[in-house]
C-alpha positions in Angstrom: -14.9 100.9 -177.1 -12.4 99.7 -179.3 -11.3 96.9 -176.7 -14.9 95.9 -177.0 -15.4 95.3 -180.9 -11.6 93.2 -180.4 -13.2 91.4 -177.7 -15.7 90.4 -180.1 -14.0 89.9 -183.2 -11.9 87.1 -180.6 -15.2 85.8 -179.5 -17.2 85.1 -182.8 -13.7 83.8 -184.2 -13.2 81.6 -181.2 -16.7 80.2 -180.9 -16.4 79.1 -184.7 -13.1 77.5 -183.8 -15.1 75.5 -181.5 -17.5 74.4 -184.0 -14.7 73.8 -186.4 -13.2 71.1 -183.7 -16.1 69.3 -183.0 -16.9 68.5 -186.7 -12.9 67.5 -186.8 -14.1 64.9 -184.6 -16.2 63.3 -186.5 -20.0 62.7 -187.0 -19.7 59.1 -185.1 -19.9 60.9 -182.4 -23.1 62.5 -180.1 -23.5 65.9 -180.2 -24.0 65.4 -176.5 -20.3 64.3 -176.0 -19.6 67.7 -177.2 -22.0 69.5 -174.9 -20.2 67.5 -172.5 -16.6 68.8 -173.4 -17.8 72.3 -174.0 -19.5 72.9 -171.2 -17.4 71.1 -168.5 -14.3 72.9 -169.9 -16.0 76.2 -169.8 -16.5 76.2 -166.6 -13.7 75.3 -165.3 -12.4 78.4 -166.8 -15.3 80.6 -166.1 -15.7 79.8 -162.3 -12.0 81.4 -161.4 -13.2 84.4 -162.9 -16.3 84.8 -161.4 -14.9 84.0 -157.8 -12.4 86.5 -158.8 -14.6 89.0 -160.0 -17.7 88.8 -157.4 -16.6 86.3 -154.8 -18.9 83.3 -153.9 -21.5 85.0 -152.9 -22.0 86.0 -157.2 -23.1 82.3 -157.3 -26.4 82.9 -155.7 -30.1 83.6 -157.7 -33.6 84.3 -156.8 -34.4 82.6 -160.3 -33.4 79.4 -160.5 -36.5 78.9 -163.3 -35.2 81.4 -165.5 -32.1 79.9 -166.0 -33.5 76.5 -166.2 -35.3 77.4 -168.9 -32.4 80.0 -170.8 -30.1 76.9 -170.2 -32.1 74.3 -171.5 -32.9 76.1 -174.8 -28.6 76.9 -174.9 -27.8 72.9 -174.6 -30.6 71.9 -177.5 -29.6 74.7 -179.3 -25.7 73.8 -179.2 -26.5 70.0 -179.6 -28.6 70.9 -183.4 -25.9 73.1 -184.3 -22.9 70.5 -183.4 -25.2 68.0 -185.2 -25.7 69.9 -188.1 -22.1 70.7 -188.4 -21.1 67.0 -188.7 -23.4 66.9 -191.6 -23.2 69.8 -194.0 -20.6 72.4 -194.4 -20.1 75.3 -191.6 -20.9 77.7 -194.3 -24.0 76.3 -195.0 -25.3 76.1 -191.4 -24.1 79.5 -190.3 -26.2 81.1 -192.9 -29.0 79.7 -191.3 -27.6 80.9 -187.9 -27.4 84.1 -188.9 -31.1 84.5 -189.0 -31.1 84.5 -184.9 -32.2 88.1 -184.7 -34.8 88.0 -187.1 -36.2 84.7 -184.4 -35.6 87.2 -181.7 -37.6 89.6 -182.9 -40.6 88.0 -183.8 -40.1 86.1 -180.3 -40.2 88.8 -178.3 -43.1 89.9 -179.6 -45.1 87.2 -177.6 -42.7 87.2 -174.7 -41.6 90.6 -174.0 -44.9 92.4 -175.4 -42.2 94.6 -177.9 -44.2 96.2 -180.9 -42.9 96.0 -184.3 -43.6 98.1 -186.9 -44.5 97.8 -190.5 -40.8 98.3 -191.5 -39.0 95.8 -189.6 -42.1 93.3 -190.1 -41.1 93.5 -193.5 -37.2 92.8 -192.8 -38.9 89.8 -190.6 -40.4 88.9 -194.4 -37.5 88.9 -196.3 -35.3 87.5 -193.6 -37.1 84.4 -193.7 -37.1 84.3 -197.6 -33.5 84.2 -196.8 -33.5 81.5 -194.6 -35.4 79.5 -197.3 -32.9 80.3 -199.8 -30.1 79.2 -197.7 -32.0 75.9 -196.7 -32.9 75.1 -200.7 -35.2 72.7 -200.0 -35.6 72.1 -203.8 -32.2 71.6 -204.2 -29.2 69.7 -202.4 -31.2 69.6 -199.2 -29.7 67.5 -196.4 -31.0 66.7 -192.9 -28.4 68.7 -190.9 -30.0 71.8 -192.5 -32.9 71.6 -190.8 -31.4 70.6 -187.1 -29.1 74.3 -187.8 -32.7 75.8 -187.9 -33.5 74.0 -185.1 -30.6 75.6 -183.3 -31.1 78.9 -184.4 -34.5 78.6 -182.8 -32.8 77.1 -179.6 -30.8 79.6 -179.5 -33.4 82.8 -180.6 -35.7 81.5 -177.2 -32.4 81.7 -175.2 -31.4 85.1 -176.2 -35.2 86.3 -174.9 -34.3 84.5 -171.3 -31.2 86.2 -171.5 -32.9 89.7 -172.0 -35.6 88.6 -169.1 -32.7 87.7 -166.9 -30.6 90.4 -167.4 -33.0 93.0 -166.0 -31.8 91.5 -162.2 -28.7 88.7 -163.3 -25.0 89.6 -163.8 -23.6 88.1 -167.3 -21.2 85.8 -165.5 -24.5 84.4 -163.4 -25.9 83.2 -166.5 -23.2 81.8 -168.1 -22.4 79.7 -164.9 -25.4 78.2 -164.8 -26.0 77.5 -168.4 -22.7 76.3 -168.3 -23.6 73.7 -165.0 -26.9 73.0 -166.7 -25.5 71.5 -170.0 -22.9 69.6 -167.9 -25.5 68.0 -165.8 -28.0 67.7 -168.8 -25.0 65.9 -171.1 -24.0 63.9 -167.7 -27.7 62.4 -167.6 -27.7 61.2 -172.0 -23.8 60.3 -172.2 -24.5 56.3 -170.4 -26.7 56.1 -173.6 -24.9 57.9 -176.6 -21.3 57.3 -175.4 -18.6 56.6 -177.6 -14.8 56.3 -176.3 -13.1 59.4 -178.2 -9.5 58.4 -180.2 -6.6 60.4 -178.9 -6.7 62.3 -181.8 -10.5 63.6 -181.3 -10.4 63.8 -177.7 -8.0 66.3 -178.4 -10.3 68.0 -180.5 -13.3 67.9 -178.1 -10.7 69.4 -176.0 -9.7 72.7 -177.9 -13.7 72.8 -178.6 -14.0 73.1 -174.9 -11.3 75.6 -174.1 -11.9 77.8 -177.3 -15.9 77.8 -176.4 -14.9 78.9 -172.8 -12.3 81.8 -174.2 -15.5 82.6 -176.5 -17.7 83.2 -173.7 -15.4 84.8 -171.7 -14.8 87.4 -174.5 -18.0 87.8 -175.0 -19.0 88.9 -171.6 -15.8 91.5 -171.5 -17.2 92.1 -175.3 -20.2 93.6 -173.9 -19.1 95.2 -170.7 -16.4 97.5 -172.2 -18.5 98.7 -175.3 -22.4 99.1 -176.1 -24.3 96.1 -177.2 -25.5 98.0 -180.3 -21.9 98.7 -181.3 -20.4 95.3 -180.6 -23.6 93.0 -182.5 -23.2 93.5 -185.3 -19.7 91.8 -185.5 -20.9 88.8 -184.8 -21.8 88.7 -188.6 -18.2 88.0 -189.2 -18.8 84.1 -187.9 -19.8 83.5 -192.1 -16.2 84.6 -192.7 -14.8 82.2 -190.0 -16.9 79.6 -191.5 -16.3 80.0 -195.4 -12.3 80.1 -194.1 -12.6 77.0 -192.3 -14.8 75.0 -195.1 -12.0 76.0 -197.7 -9.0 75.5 -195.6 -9.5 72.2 -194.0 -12.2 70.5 -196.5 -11.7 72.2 -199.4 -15.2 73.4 -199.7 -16.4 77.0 -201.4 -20.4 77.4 -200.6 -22.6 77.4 -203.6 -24.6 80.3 -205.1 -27.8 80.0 -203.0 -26.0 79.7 -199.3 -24.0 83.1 -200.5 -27.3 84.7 -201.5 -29.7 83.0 -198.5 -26.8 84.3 -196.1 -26.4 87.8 -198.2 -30.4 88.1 -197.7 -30.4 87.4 -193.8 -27.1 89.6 -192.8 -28.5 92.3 -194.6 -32.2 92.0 -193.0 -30.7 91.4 -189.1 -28.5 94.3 -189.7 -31.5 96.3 -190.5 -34.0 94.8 -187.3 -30.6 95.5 -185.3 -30.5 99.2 -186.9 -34.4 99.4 -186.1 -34.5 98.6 -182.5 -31.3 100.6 -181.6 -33.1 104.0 -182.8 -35.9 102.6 -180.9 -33.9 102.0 -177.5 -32.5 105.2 -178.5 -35.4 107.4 -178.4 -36.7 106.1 -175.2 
């Protein structure tokens, strides 16, 4: 179990990494490129590993929709986030990305027929009061804000594909093909967005890719040698990754409302995450 938290610890610090290099590179750029970089990368490293694991035949699926659709909704979400992060501190848009299991749960209300309760509809309350702190819309507010809410959506409706999948598809299946899907998807926009990358940022894009691969690959290991339920909630710990980053390389400390939006949503998404594990629990 211990092995698994570590796994995740590396894989919520790595996957910030990521985000950190593609905002190094610059906001000339479109978020596409980094799609691109990310995903191609990713899978060059996560293919070995799933021949090695499964052998070819762990490449086939009887639901080729599904992860169309989980895929999809992981490229939009990663391009809003990478675009956001060119625009406004890290800090500021993981706050907002925190708020992904409060999205989930009201999601999967529609999707997965889950009931919820008076108790966490009330965390789903005050969550998004969070959110709205963190966004300040009648303060500073800036564009890139609302494209991190855009990718926390993104990312909310590809966390309820994953759950759908994941009652017949290995983890390394999905990853594979979200990975091939935002390859193919980037392939199809770069003719139109391109720009050639300096040394210097193609560099970057490059540790984005390979740190975004190590991420994912940690986070599959994360969950196979410990309990979802134990190893969630350290994913939390990307805020920390983010503050560190914003005062490290640009000298940035977030401002009073993104500590308190951010304070707000950990604090309601560790409750829904509290809720639903006594739930599973008791079935």
């Amino acid at each position: 179990m211990a092995l698994g938290i570590l796994c995740m610890a590396g894989s919520v610090g790595a996957l910030a990494a990521m985000q950190m290099f593609v905002k190094l590179a610059g906001p000339e750029y479109s978020p596409f490129q980094a799609v691109f970089f990310r995903n191609a990368i990713a899978t060059a490293m996560v293919v070995p590993l799933m021949v090695y694991a499964s052998g070819v035949t762990s490449f086939r699926t009887n639901r080729p929709v599904g992860h169309i659709l989980r895929s999809l909704s992981g490229v939009l979400g990663n391009a809003s986030f990478y675009y956001a992060y060119s625009q406004i501190p890290m800090s500021d848009g993981m706050s907002i990305a925190m708020s992904v299991p409060i999205f989930t749960t009201l999601l999967a209300i529609p999707f997965l027929g889950e009931r919820v309760g008076l108790r966490r509809w009330t965390a789903i309350a005050i969550g998004f009061v969070g959110v709205m702190v963190a966004l300040d819309p009648a303060g500073d507010f800036q564009t890139g804000s609302l494209f991190a809410l855009l990718g926390t959506l993104c990312w909310a409706v590809s966390l309820i594909f994953i759950k759908k999948l994941s009652e017949t598809e290995t983890p390394y299946l999905i990853v594979f093909y979200y990975m091939i899907t935002g390859v193919a998807v980037s392939l199809l926009i770069l003719p139109f967005v391109w720009v050639t990358p300096t040394p210097e940022h193609l560099v970057y894009y490059i540790c984005a890719g390979l740190v975004g691969g190590l991420g994912q690959i940690l986070m599959t290991f994360a969950m196979k040698f410990a309990p979802a339920a134990v190893v969630t909630p350290f994913e939390y710990t990307a805020i920390c990754w983010a503050v560190l980053f914003d005062l490290l390389i640009w000298d940035v400390l977030p401002d009073l409302m993104t500590v308190l939006g951010a304070g707000i949503v950990i604090v309601t998404g560790l409750y829904i995450w509290h809720r639903e594990t006594r739930i599973h629990t008791v079935k």
